[in-house]
C-alpha positions, 0 to 999 in steps of 0.5 A: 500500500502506498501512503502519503510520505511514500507520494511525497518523498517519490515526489521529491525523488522526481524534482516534482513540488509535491502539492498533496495526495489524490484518492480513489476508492479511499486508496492512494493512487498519486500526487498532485505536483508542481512540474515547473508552473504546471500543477498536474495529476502524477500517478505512478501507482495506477499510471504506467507511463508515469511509473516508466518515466520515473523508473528511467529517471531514478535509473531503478532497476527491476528484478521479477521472480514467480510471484515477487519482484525487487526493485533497487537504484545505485543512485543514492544508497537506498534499501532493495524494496521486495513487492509481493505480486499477488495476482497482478504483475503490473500493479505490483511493479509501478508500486516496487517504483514508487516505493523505490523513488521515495526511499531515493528521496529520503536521502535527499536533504 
């Protein structure tokens, strides 16, 4: 599950001004940031290409098994986060992203 802290300091991994939490179904599914004097809807959590973007960005690394997948950066001295799969791979994968970008942006000052 992804909390607010986690779409904050994920926010702040990606350079993003974050502005504050978007729900659905009373689950976190993103952010809404400031991307240079835009305010747009990031959505790492439900949004592929949001989760591709900062995957790419933060150079985090993906490692699937059979019903679990690691996720790390050699960016910034941050923890390899484990995201059990569940039924759904790509579910699980954009929030191994996001978790592994808010570890990133723990270490920022």
């Amino acid at each position: 599950m992804i909390d607010r802290e986690t779409m904050e300091y994920a926010a702040k991994a990606a350079g993003y001004k974050f502005l504050g939490i978007i729900h659905e179904e009373g689950k976190v599914i993103g952010a809404l940031v400031k991307m240079g004097q835009r305010k747009v809807g990031w959505k790492p959590v439900v949004k592929d290409g949001d989760a591709l973007r900062l995957a790419v960005q933060l150079r985090i690394d993906i490692c699937f098994g059979h019903d679990f997948l690691y996720t790390q950066t050699t960016i910034a001295p941050t923890p390899m986060f484990k995201e059990s799969v569940r039924d759904d791979f790509y579910a699980a994968t954009r929030r191994a992203i996001t978790r592994a970008a808010a570890g990133i942006g723990r270490t920022m000052p």
